[in-house]
N, C-alpha and C positions, 0 to 999 in steps of 0.2 A: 469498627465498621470497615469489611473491604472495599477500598477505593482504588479510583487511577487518580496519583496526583498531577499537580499543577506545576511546570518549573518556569519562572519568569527566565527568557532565555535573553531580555534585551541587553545587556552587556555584548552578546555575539550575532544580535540580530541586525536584521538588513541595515536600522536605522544606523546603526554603529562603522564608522567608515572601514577602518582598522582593527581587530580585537588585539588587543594583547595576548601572552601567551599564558599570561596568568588567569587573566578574564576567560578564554579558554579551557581553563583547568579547572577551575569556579565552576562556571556551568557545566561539564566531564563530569565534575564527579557529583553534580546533584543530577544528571543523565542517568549516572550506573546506580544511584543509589533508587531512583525511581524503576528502569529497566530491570536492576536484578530479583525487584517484590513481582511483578507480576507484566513485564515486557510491552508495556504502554505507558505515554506519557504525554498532557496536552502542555504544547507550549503556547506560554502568553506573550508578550513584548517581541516576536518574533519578528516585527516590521514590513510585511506583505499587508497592502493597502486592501481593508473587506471592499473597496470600489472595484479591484482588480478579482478579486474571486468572485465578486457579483456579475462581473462583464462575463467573465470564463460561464457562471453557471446561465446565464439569459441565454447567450447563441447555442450553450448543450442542450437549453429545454426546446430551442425553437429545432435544432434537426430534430431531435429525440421524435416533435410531434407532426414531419413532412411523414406523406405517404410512403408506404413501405418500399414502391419498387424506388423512389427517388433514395432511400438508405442504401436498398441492394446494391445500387453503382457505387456504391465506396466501401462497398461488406470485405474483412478480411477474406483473403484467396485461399490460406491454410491456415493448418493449426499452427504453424511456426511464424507466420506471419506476425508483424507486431502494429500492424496500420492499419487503421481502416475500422470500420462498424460491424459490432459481434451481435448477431438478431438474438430476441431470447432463446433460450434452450441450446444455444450454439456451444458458450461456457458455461462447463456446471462443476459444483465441485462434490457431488453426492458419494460417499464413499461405498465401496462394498457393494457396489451394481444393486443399490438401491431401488427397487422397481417401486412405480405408481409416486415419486418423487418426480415433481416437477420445479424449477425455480425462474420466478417472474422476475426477472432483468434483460437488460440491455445493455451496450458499453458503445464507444468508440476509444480508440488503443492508438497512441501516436508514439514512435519510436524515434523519431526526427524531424524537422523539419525541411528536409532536402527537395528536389525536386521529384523524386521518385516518393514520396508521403502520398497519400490518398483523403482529399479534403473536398468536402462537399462544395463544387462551384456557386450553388445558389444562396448560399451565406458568406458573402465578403467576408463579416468579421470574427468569423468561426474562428478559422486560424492563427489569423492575429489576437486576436483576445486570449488564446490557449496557449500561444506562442511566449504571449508576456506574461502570461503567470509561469508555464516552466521554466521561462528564464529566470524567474524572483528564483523558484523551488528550488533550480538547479543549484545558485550559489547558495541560499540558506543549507540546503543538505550538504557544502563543501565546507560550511562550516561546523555543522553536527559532525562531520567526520571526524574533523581536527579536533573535536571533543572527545570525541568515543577513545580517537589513537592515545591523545596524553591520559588519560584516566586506565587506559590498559597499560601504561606504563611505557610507550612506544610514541617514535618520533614525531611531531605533529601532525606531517605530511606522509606517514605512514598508508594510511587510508585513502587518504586524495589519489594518492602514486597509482592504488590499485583500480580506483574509476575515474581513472582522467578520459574515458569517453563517453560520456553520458547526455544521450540524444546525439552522438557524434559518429554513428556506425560503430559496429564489432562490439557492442555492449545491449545488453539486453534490457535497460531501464526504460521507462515507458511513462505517458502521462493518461489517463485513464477518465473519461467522463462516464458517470454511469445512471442511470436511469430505471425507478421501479414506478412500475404505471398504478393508476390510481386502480383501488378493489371497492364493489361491492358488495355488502351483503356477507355472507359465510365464505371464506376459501374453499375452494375443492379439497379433499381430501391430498394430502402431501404435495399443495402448495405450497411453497418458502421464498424468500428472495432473494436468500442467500444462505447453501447450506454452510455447517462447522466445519473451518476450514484454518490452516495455519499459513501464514503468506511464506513465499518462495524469495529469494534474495539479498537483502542487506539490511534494510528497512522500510518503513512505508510511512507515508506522508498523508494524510486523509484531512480534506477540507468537507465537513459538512454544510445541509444545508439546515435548516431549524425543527426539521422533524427526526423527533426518536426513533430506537428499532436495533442499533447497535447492539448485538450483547457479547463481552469475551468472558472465558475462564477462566475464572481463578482459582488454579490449580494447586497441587504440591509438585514443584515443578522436579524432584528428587527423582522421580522414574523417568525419567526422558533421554534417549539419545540419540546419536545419529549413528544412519550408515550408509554405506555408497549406495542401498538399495530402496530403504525406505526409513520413515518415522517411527518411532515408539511412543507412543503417548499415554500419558496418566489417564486413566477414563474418568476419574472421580472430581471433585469441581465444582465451585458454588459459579454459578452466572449471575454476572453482573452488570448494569445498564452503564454504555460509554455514550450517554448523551450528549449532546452537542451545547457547547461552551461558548459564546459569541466571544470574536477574537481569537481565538484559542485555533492548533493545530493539531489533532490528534495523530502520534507516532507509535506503530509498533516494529516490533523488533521483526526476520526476516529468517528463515532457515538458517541462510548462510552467515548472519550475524552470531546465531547461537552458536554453531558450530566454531567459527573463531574463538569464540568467549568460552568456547570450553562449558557450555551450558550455563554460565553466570548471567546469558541475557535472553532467555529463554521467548522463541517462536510461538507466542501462545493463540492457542484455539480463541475463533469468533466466529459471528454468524449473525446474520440481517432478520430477522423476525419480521411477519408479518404484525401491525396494530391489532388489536382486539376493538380498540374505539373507531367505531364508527366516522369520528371526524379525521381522526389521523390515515387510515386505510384509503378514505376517499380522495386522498389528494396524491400525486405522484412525489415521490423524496427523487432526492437527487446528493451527489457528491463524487467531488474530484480527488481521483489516488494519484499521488505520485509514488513510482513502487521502482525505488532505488536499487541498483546490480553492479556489482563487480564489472570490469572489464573483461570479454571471455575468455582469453586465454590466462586468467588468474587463477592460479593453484589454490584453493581455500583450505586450508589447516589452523587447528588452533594455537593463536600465539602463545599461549603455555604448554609448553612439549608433556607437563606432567596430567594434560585429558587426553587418556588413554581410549576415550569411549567413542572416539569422533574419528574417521576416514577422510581422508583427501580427495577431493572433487576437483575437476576442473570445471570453474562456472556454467560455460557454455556445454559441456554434457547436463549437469545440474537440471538445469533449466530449461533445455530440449526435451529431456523426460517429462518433467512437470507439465509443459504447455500440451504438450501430448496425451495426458493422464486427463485433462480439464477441460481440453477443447474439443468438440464433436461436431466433423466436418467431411 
C-alpha cells in the first residue's frame, strides 16, 4: 500500500534542548529515506504544543469570518508582496489558462514580523498567536536542516548558512494561514480549493486542522527535472489521501530542495479537493503552511556536481517568477 510515512523526529524536536550530531544524523537519514519514496513526511514527537497551533488556528477562523471590506484594509498590495490577506480568486495555481476553473480559498501571508507587516488592528491576538507558532516553526525547521545537510553528506550548518534570514527580510519564507469556506450542495462546475500544484522553495511545513481533502501524487518520480524556465513532470500517478494525523506535522519537499538533491527529494504534485460528503464540505477546513526559502541572494545548484539535469537559480529570481505565475492582481 502507498503511503506517507510517519518519522518520530523527537530526538531533534523542540522538546530536546541540544541534538547531538549523531541524533541529527538518525533522524537525516530516516528524512531521505522517507523524502526520496514519495517527498512528504508527518513528523511525530516534533515538540510544538497542539495548544499553540490551536491559538494560531482560533484568531485565523475569527479574521477569516470579519466582513470583507474590514480583510480589504490588510489585502496584499501586489503579487510580490508577502504580507497581508490574498481574497479568494486572488491566488490560483490553475495551470494552462484553464478556463471555467475556479478555486475557493483564502490565505493571510506573513513575511515578518517587523513594523512595516500588515495585521489586522481589531484582533490583538492575531499576531501574537501566529508570532509564537513561527517562532516554534522557525527553530524546528533549523533543525530539519541540519538534518537534510548531514544525510547529503555536507556540514551541518551547511543549510542554516544558506537561510539564516527567515522572517528576517531579503528571504522569501513566509507563514501562511488559510482558509476554505464551507459548501453546499453540488460545487459549480470547476470549483476546487486547491488546484495540482508543486510548492516553490525549500520545504514546507503544513499544520492541519481534522478535516480531510489533501491529495498528493504518487508518482514515478524518474521523469522529472528542472530548468531555469520551467517544471517537467510525470503525468501518470496514483493519488493518495494525506490526511491529517493528530500531533503529527505534515512536510513536503519544495522545488528548490529537489533541485539541490539532484532529484533524490523530489517536489511532488498535490491538491485540496473539494468533500463529496455532505458533512465534511459543509464546514469550513483551515490549516497553517509554513513554506521555507533560501536566503535570496543564494545560488541554488545541486550539491552533487554529477546531476546534470538541474540549472542554477538565484532564489530570489526563482521565486519572483513563481509568485507572479500564481498571483492575480
Amino acid at each position: 500500500m502507498k503511503e506517507i510515512c510517519v518519522v518520530d523526529v523527537s530526538k531533534i524536536g523542540l522538546l530536546t534542548k541540544d541534538p547531538t550530531k549523531v541524533e541529527l544524523e538518525t533522524v537525516g537519514n530516516q528524512l531521505r529515506l522517507a523524502f526520496s519514496k514519495i517527498g512528504f513526511v508527518y513528523l511525530s514527537g516534533h515538540g510544538i504544543a497542539e495548544s499553540e497551533i490551536e491559538d494560531a488556528m482560533k484568531v485565523s477562523k475569527e479574521f477569516f469570518e470579519l466582513e470583507e471590506v474590514k480583510k480589504y484594509s490588510v489585502s496584499r498590495p501586489s503579487p510580490l508582496a508577502r504580507d497581508g490577506w490574498v481574497a479568494p480568486g486572488r491566488e490560483t495555481f490553475i495551470e494552462n489558462n484553464a478556463e471555467n476553473v475556479h478555486e475557493l480559498r483564502e490565505a493571510f501571508d506573513i513575511n515578518g514580523f517587523n513594523e512595516d507587516a500588515r495585521f489586522p488592528n481589531n484582533i490583538p491576538a492575531f499576531k501574537t498567536n501566529l508570532m509564537d507558532l513561527a517562532k516554534r516553526t522557525v527553530k524546528l525547521s533549523e533543525r530539519l536542516l541540519k538534518c537534510i545537510s548531514l544525510t547529503l553528506g555536507r556540514p551541518e550548518n551547511f543549510f542554516t548558512n544558506l537561510h539564516s534570514r527567515v522572517l528576517g527580510g531579503k528571504n522569501a519564507s513566509a507563514l501562511c494561514t488559510l482558509y476554505y469556506p464551507a459548501m453546499q450542495g453540488i460545487p459549480p462546475e470547476g470549483h476546487v480549493r486547491c488546484s495540482e500544484h508543486g510548492d516553490y522553495g525549500t520545504f514546507t511545513l503544513l499544520f492541519q486542522d481534522q478535516y480531510p481533502g489533501l491529495r498528493v501524487r504518487f508518482a514515478n518520480f524518474g521523469f522529472h527535472r528542472f530548468s531555469s524556465q520551467y517544471w517537467v513532470k510525470s503525468p501518470s500517478g496514483q493519488w493518495i489521501s494525506a490526511k491529517p494525523i493528530p500531533g503529527t506535522i505534515l512536510v513536503n519537499i519544495g522545488d528548490l530542495l529537489e533541485m539541490w538533491t539532484g532529484g533524490l527529494f523530489p517536489a511532488t504534485r498535490h491538491r485540496m479537493i473539494i468533500p463529496e460528503e455532505e458533512v465534511l464540505k459543509s464546514v469550513p477546513r483551515q490549516s497553517i503552511v509554513f513554506f521555507v526559502h533560501p536566503d535570496n541572494d543564494v545560488v541554488v545548484e545541486p550539491v552533487d556536481s554529477d546531476a546534470k539535469d538541474y540549472s542554477a537559480v538565484v532564489a530570489l529570481d526563482r521565486v519572483q517568477r513563481r509568485f507572479s505565475e500564481t498571483n492575480q492582481f
